[in-house]
Residue frames relative to the residue before (quaternion, step in Angstrom):
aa qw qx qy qz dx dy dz
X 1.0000 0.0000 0.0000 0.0000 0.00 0.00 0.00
X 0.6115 0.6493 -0.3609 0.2723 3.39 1.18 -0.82
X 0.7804 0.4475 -0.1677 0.4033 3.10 1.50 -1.28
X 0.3500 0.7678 -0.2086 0.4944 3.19 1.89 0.48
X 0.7756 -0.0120 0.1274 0.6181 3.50 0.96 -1.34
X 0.0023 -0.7626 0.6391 0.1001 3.60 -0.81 0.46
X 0.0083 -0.7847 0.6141 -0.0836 3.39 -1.30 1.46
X 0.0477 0.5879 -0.7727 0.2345 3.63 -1.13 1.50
X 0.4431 -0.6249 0.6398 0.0620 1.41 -2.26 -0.13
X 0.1309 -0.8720 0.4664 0.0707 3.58 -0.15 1.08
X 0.7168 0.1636 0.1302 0.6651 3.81 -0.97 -0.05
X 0.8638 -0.2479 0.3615 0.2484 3.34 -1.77 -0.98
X 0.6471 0.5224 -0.1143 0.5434 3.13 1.72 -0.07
X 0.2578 -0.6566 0.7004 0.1095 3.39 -0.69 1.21
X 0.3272 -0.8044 0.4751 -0.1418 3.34 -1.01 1.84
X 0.0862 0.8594 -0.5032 0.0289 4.04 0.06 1.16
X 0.0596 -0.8690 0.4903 -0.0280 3.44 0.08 1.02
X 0.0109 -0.8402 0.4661 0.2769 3.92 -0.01 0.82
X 0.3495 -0.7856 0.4914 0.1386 3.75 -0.96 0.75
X 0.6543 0.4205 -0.5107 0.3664 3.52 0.36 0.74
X 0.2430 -0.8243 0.5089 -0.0498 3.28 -0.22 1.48
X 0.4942 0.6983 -0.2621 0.4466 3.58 1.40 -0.40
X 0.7052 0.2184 -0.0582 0.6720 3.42 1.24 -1.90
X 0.4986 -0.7027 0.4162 0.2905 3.66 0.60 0.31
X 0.7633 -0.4089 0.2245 0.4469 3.10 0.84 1.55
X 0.2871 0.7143 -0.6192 0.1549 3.84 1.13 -0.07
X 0.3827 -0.6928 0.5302 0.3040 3.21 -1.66 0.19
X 0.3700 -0.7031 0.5749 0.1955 3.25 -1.00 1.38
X 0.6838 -0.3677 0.4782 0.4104 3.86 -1.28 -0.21
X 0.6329 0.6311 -0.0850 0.4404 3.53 0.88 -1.34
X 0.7214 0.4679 -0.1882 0.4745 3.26 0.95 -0.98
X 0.6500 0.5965 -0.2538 0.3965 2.99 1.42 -1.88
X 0.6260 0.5553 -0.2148 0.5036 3.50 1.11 -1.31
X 0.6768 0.4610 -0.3726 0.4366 3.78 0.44 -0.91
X 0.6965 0.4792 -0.2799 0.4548 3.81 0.77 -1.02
X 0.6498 0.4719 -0.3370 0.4914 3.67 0.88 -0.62
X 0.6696 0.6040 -0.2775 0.3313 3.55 0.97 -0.70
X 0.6862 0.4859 -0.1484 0.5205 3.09 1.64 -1.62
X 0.6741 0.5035 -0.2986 0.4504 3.62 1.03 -0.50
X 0.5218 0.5141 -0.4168 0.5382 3.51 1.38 -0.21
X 0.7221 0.3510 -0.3960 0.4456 4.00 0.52 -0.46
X 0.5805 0.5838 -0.4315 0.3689 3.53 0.97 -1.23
X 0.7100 0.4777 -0.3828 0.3481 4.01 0.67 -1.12
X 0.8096 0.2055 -0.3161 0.4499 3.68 1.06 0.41
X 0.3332 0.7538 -0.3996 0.4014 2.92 1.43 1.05
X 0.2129 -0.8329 0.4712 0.1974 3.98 0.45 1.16
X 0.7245 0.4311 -0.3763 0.3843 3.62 0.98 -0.08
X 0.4333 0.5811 -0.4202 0.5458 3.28 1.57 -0.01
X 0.0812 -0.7885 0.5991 0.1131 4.27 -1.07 0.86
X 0.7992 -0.1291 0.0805 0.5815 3.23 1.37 -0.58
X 0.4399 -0.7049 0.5167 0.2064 3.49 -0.89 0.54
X 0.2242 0.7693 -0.5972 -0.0363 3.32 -1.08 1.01
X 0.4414 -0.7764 0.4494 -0.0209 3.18 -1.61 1.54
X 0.0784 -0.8264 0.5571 -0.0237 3.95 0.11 1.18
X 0.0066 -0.6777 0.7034 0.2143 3.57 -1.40 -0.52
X 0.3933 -0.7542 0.4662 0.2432 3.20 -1.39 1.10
X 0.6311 0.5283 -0.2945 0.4856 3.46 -0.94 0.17
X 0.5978 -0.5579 0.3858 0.4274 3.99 -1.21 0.22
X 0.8889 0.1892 -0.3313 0.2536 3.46 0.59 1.06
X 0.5256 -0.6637 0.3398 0.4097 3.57 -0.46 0.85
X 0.6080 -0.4567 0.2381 0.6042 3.68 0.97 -0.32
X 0.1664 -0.8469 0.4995 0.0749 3.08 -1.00 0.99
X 0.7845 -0.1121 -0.1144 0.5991 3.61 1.17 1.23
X 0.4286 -0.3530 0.6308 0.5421 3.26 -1.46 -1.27
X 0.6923 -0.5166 0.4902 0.1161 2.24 -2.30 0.96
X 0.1797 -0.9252 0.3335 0.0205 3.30 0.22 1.39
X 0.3920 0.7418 -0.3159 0.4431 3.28 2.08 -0.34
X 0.7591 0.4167 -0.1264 0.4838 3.50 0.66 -1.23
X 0.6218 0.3717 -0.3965 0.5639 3.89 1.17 -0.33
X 0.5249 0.5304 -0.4848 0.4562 4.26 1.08 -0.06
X 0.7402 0.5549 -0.2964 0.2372 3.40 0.56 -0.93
X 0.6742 0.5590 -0.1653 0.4536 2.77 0.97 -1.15
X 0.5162 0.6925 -0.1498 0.4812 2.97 1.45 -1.29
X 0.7468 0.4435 -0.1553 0.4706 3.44 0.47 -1.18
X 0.6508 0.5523 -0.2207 0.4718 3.14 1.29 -1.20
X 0.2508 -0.8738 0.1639 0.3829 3.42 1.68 -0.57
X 0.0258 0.8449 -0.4047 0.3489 3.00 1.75 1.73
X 0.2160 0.8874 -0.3983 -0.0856 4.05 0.43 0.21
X 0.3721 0.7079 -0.4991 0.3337 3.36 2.30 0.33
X 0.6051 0.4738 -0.5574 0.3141 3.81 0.75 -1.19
X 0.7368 0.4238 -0.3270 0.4131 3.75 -0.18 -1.51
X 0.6638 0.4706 -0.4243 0.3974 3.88 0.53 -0.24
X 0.7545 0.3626 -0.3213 0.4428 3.64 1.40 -0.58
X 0.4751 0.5992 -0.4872 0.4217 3.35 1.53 -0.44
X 0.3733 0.8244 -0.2423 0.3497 3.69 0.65 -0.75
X 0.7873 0.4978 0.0935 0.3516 2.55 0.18 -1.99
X 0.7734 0.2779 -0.0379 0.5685 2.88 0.73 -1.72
X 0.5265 0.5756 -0.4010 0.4803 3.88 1.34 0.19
X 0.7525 0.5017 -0.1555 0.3972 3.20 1.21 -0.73
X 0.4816 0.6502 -0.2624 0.5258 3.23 1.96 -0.56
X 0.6883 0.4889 -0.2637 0.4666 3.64 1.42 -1.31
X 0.6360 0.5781 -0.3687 0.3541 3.54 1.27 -1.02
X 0.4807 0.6836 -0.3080 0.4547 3.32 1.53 -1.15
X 0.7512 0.4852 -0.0997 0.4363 3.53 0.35 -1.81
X 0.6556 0.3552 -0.3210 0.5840 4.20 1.02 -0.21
X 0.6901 0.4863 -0.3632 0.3943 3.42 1.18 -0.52
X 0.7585 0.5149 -0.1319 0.3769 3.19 1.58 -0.22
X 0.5630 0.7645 -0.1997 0.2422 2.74 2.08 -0.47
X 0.6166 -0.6819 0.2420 0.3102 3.39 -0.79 0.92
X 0.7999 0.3426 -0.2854 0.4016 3.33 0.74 -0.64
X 0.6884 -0.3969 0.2854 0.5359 3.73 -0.56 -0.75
X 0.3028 -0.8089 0.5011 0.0532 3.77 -0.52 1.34
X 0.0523 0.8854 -0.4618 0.0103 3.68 0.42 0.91
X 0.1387 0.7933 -0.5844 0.0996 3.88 -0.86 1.17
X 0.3208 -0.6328 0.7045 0.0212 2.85 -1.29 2.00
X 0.1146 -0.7780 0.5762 -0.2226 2.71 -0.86 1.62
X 0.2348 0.7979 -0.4154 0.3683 2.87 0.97 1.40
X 0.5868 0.3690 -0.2367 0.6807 3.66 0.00 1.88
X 0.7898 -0.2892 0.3783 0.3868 2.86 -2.04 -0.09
X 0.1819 0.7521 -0.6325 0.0353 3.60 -1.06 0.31
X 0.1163 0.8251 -0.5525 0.0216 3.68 -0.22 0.82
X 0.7315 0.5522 -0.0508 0.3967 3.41 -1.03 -0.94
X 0.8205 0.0537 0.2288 0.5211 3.33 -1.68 -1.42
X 0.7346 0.5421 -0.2976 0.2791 3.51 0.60 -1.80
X 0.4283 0.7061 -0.2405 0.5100 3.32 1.74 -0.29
X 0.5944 0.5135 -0.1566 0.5987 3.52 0.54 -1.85
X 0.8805 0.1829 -0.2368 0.3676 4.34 0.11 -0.39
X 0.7038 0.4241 -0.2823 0.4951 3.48 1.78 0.22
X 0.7920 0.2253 -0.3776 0.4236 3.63 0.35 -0.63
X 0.6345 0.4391 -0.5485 0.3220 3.59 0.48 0.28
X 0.3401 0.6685 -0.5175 0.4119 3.25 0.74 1.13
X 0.4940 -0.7123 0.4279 0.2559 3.32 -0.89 1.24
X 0.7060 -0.0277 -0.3183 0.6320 4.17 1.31 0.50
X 0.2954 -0.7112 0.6379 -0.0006 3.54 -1.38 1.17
X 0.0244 0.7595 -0.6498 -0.0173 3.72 0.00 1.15
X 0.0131 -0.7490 0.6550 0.0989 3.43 -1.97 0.75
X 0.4830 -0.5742 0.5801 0.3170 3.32 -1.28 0.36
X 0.6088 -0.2434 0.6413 0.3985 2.56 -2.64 -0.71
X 0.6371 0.5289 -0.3336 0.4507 4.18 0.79 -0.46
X 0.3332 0.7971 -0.4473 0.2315 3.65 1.25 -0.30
X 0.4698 0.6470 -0.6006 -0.0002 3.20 -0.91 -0.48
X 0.0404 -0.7236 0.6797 -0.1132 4.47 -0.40 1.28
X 0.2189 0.6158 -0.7409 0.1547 2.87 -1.58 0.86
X 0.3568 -0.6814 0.6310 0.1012 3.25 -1.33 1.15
X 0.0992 -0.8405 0.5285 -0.0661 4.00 -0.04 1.92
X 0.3318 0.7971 -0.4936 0.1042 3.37 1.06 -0.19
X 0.6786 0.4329 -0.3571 0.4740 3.61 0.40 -1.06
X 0.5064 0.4073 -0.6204 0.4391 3.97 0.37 0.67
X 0.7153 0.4959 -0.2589 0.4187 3.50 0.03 -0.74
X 0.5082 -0.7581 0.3441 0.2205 3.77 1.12 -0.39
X 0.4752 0.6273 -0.4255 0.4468 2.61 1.96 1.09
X 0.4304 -0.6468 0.4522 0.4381 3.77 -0.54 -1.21
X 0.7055 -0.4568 0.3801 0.3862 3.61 -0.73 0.17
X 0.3783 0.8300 -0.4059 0.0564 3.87 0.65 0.57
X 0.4695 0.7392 -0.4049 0.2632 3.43 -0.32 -0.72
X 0.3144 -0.6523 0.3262 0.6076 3.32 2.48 0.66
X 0.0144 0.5322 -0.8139 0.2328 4.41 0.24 0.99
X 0.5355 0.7793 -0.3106 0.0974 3.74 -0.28 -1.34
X 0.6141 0.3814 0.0585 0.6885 2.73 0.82 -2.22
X 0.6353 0.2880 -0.5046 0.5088 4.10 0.21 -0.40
X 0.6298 0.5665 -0.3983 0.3518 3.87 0.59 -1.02
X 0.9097 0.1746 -0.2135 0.3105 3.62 0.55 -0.72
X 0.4593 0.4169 -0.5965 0.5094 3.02 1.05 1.43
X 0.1620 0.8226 -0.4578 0.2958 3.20 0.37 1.03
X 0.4761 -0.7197 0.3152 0.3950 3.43 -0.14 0.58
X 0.7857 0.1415 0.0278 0.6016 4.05 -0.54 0.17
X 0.8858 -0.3390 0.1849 0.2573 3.61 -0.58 -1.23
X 0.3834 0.8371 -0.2448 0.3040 2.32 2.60 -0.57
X 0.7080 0.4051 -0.4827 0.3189 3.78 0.84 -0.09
X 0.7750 0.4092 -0.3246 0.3557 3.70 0.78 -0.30
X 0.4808 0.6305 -0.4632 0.3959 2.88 1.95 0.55
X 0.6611 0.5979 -0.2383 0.3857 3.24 1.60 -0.69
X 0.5413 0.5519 -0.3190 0.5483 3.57 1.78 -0.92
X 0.7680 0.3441 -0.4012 0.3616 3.65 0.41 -0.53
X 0.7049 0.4125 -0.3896 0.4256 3.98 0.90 -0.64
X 0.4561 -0.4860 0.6875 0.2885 3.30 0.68 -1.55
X 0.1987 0.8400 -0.5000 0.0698 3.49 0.57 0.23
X 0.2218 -0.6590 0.6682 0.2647 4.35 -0.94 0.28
X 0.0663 -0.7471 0.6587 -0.0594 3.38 -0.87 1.67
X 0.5216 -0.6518 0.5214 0.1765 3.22 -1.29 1.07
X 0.7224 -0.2770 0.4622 0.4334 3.64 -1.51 -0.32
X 0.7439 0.3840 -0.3018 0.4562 3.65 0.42 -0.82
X 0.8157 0.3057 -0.1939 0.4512 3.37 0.78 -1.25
X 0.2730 0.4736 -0.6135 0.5698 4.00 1.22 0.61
X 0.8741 0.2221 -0.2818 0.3274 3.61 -0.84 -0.96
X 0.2621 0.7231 -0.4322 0.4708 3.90 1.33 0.32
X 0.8246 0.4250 0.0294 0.3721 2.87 0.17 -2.61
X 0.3971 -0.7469 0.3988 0.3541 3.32 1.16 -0.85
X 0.2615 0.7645 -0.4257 0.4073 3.47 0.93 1.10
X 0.8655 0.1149 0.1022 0.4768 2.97 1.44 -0.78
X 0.4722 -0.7677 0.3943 0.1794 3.77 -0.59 0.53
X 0.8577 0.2133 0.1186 0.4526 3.29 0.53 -1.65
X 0.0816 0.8198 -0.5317 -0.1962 3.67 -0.45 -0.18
X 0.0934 -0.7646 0.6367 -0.0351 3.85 -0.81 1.10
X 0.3381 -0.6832 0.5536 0.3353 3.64 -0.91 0.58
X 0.6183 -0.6252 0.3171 0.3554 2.98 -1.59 0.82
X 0.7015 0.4548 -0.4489 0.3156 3.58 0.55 -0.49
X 0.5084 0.4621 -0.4786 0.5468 4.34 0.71 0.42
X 0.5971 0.7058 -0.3775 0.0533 3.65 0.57 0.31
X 0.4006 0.6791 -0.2046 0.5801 2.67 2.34 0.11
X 0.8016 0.2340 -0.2819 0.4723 3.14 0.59 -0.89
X 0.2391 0.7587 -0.4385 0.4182 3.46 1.63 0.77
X 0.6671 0.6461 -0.0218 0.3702 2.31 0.55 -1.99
X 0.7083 0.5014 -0.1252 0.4808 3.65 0.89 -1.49
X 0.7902 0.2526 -0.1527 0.5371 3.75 1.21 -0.68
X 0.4928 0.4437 -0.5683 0.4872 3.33 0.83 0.50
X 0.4746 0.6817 -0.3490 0.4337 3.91 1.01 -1.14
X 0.7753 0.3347 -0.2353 0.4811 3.60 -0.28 -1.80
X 0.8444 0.3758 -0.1466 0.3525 3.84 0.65 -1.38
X 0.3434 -0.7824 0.5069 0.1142 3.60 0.71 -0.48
X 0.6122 0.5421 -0.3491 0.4578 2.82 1.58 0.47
X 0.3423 -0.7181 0.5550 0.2432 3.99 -0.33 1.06
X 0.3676 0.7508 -0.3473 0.4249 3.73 1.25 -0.83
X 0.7791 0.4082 -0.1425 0.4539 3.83 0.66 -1.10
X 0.5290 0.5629 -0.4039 0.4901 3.34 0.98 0.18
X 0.6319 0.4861 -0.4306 0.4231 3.81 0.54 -0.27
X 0.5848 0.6103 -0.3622 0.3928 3.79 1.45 -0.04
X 0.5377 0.4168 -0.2448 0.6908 3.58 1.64 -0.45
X 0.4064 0.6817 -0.5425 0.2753 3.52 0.36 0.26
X 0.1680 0.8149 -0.5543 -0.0210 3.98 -1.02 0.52
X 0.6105 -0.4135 0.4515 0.5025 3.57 -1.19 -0.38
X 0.2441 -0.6970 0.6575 0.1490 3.51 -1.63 0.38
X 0.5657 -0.6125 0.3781 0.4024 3.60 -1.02 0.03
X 0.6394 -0.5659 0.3161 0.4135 3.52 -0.72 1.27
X 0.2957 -0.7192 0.6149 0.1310 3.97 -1.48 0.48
X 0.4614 -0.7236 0.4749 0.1947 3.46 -0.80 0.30
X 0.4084 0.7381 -0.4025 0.3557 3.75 1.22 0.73
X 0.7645 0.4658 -0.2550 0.3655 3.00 1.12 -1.35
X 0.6282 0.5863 -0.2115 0.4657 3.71 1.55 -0.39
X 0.5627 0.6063 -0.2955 0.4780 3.31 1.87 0.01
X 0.3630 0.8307 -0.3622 0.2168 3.32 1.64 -1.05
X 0.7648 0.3405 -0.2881 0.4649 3.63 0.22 -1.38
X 0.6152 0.5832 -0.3689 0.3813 3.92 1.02 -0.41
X 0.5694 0.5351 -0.2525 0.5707 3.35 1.18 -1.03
X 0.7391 0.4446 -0.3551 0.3605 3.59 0.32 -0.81
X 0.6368 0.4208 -0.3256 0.5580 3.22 1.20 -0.79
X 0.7377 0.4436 -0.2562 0.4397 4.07 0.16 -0.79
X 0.9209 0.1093 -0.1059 0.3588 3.69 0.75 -0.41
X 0.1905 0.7091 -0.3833 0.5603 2.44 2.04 1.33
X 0.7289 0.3962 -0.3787 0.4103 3.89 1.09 -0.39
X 0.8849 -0.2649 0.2429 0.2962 3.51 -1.73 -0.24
X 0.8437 -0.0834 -0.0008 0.5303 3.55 0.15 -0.54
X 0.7292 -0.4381 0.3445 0.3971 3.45 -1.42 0.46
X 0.6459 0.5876 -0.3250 0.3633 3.79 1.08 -0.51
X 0.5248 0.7202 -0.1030 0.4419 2.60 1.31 -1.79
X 0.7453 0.4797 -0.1426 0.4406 3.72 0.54 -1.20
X 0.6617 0.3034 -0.3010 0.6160 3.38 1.21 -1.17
X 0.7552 0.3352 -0.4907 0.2766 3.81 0.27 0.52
X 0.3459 0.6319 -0.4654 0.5142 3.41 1.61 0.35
X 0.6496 0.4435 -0.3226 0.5266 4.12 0.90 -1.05
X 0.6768 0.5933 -0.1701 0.4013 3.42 0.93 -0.18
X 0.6306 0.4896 -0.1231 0.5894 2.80 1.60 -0.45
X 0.5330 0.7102 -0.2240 0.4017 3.22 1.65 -0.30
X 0.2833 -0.6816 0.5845 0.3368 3.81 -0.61 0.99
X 0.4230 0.6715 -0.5128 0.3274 3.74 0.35 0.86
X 0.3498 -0.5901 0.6378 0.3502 3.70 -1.19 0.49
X 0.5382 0.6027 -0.3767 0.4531 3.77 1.28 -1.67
X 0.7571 0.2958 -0.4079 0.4158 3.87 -0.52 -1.15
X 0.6025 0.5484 -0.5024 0.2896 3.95 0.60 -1.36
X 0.5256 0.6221 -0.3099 0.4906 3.97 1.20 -0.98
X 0.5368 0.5582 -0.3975 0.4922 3.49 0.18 -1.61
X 0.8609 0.2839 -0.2678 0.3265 3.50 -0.35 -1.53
X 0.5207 0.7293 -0.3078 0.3198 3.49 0.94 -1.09
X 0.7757 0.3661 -0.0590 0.5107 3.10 1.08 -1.26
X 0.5369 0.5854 -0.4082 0.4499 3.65 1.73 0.67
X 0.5580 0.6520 -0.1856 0.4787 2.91 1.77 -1.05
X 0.6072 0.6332 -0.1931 0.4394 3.35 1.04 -0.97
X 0.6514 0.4914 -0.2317 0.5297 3.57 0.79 -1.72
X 0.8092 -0.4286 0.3614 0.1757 3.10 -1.49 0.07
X 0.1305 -0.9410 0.2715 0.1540 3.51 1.38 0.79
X 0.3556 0.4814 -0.4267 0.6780 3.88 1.55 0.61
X 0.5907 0.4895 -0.3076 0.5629 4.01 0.25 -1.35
X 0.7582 0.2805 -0.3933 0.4379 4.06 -0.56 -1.07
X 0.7448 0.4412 -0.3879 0.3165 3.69 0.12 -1.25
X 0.6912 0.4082 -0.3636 0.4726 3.81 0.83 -0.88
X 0.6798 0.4786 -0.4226 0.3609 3.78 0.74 -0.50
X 0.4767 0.6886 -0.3919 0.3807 3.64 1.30 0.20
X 0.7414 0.3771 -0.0931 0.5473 2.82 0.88 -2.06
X 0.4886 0.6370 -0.4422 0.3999 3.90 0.48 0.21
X 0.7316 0.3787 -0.1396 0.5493 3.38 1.67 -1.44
X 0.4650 0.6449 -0.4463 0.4107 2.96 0.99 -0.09
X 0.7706 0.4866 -0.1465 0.3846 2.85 0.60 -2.20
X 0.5900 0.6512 -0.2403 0.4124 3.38 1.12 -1.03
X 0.6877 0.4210 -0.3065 0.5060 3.89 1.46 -0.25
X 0.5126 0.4200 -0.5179 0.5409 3.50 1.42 0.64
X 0.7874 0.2875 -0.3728 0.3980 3.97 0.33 0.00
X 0.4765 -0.7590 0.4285 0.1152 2.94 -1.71 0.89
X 0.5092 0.4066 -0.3236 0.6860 3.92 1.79 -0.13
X 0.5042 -0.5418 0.6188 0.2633 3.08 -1.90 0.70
X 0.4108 0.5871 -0.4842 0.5021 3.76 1.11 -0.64
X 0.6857 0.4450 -0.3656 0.4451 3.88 -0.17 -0.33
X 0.6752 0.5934 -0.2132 0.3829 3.13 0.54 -1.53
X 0.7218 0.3362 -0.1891 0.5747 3.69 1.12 -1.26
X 0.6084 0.4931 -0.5148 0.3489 3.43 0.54 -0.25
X 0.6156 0.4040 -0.3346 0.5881 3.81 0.96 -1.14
X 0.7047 0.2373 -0.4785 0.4671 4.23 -0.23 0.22
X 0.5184 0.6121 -0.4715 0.3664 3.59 0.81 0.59
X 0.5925 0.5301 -0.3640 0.4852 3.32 1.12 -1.36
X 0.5242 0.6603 -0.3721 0.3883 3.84 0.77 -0.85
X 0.7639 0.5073 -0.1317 0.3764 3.24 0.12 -1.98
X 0.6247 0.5262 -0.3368 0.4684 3.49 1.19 -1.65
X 0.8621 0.2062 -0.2148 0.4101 3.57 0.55 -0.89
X 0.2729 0.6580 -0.6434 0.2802 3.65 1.37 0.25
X 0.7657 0.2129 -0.4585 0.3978 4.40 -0.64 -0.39
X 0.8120 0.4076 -0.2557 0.3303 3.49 0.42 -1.17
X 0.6657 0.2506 -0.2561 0.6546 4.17 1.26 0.34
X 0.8594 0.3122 -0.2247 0.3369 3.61 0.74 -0.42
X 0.7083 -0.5624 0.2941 0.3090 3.12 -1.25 -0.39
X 0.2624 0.8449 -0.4009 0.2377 3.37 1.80 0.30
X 0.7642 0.4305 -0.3398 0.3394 4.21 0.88 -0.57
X 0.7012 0.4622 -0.3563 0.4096 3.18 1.81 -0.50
X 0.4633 0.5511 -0.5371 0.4396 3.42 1.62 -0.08
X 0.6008 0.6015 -0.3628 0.3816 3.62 0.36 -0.74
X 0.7549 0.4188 -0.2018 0.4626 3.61 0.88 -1.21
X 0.5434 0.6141 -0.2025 0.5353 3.52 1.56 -0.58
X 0.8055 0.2914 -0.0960 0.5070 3.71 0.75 -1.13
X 0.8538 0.4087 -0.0677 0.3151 3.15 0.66 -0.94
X 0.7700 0.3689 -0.0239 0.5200 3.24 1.42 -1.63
X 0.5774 -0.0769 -0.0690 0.8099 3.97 1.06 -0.40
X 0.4213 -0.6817 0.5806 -0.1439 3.18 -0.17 1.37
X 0.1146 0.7453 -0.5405 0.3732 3.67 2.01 1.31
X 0.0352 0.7378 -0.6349 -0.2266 4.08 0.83 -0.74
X 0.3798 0.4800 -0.5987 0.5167 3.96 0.37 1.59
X 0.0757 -0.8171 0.5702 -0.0377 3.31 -0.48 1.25
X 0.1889 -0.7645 0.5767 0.2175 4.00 -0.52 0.41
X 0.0859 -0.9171 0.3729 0.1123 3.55 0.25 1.08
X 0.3174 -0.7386 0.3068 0.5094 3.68 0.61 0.41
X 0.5580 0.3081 -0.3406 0.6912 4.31 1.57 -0.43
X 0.5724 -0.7072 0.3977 0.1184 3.32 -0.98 1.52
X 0.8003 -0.0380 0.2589 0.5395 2.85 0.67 -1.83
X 0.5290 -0.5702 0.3226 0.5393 4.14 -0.96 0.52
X 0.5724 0.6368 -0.4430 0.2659 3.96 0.71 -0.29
X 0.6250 0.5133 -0.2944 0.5091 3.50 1.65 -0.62
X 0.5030 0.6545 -0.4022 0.3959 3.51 1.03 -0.20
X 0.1216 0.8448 -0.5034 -0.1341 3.52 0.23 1.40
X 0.5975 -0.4897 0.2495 0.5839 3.82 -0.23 -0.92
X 0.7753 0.4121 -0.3784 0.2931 3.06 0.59 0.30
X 0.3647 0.6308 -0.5052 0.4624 3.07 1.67 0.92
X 0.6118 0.5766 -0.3440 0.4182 3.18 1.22 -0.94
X 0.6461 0.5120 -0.3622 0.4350 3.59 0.60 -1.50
X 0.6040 0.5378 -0.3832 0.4463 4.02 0.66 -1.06
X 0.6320 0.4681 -0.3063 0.5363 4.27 0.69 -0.50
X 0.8953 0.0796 -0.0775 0.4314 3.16 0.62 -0.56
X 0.1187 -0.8215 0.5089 -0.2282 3.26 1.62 1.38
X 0.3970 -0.5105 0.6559 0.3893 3.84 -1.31 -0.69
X 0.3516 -0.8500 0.3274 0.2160 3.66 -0.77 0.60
X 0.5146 -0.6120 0.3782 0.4665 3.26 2.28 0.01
X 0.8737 0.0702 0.1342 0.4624 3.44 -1.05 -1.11
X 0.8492 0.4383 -0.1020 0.2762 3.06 1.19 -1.59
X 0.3729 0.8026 -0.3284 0.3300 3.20 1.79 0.21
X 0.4777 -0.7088 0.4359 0.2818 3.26 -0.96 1.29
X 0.3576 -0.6769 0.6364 0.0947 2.95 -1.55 1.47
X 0.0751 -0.8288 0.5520 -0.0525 3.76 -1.38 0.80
């Protein structure tokens, strides 16, 4: 694990560096546990002013470690991925809550999990190296890692447009979307890096502040409003269809594609997810998902399809978004009884 994550302490700053540049920073279990552990001492730690989080290599982290939730999986084990979960979701809670300033250079790939340990931080720096996007609903999961709650305070429609494709958002359109806060090129990040250290002050980051290169969200607005403004997940990809657009005809192409159990629940999640006001909520309802994404859903053959023979020809057992009735949907996102996540 050691050679996985490096934690100190520098200057004024408790320091989380992930080290597996190979798997892009994936979260391991190990990690997930080391970062929740160290942030529980650092928040009553008076020499500790704020906390900043990097990854080495070209990406800030680009998920969980998805190898180890197949195996097991396959093996038909569904406690690991139900506690890894868990305990991922306990940390997302715990950065969204943390007391002091929560700084993440977010510089690179960041997808997934890698999400779940940066923007609920209380400052979110990006680069010109950005590029975030929340892909779950290929793979037959849902936007979680409380993505959700960032997804539905989204401007206009942009979050359930994002939960159903997966979209790749720049620097401009992370801090649009709300992923993100601040935007600093990448080459002042050292000396970023150097005055947040010596000072402890998060305050000093708005001096390295700059413009980024324009994104392509905000000009989509009036499409989204009209196309994912209707009723079901089907419905939408024939409203994007209906569009004199090459963009929307895509938009849909790529609903059809995802995981068509995955698009409809990752809608209604954001939806739901703009009636509550605690991320604690927010992870408990993308839990019920996750808990049953291997054992009711379709989460091992997306995995085995995308990831492992990497055939991208899934055999979904719900074909298409037209079979998605509600009460497949309500059954994903049932209450779990006993098994509901505690926070």
């Amino acid at each position: 694990m050691s050679n996985d994550i490096h934690i100190r302490k520098e200057g004024l700053a408790g320091r989380i560096t992930l080290s597996r540049p190979d798997a892009l920073n994936a979260l391991t279990y190990d990690m997930i546990i080391a970062i929740e552990d160290i942030l529980a001492i650092w928040a009553k730690d008076d020499g500790v002013h704020l906390v900043l989080i990097d990854g080495e290599g070209r990406a800030f982290c680009a998920g969980g470690d998805i190898q180890e939730l197949y195996d097991t999986g396959m093996a038909g084990d569904f406690e690991f991925g139900r506690k890894f979960w868990a305990d991922e979701y306990r940390l997302n809670a715990a950065i969204a809550n943390f007391p002091k300033p929560f700084v993440a250079l977010v510089d690179g790939i960041v997808m997934g999990g890698g999400v779940g340990i940066a923007c609920h931080g209380s400052h979110r720096i990006v680069t010109e190296n950005t590029m975030l996007a929340m892909p779950e609903s290929a793979i037959g999961l849902i936007p979680d890692v409380g993505g959700s709650f960032l997804l539905s305070q989204a401007p206009g429609f942009t979050g359930e447009y994002l939960a159903a494709t997966g979209a790749r958002l720049n620097a401009f359109d992370a801090i649009y979307a709300g992923f993100a806060d601040i935007y600093v090129n990448s080459e002042r990040l050292e000396e970023l890096v150097r005055v947040l250290v010596h000072t402890g002050d998060a305050g000093a980051i708005e001096k390295f502040s700059d413009r980024p290169e324009p994104g392509f969200l905000k000009q989509q607005q009036e499409t989204l409003k009209r196309c994912f403004a209707q009723g079901d997940a089907a419905e939408i990809a024939a409203a994007l269809d209906a569009e004199n657009s090459e963009w929307a005809k895509k938009q849909a192409k790529t609903m059809r594609r995802n995981c068509p159990i995955s698009v409809a629940c990752a809608i209604e999640i954001v939806r739901r997810c703009r009636k509550l006001s605690r991320i604690e909520d927010a992870l408990a309802l993308e839990y019920r998902f996750s808990y049953r994404s291997m054992s009711d859903g379709e989460l091992l053959e997306g995995i085995r399809a995308q990831i492992i023979d990497k055939d991208r020809n899934p055999n979904w057992k719900i074909a298409d978004l037209g079979s998605v009735g509600l009460k497949e949907i309500e059954h994903m996102l049932a209450p779990l009884g006993d098994q509901e996540l505690q926070l």
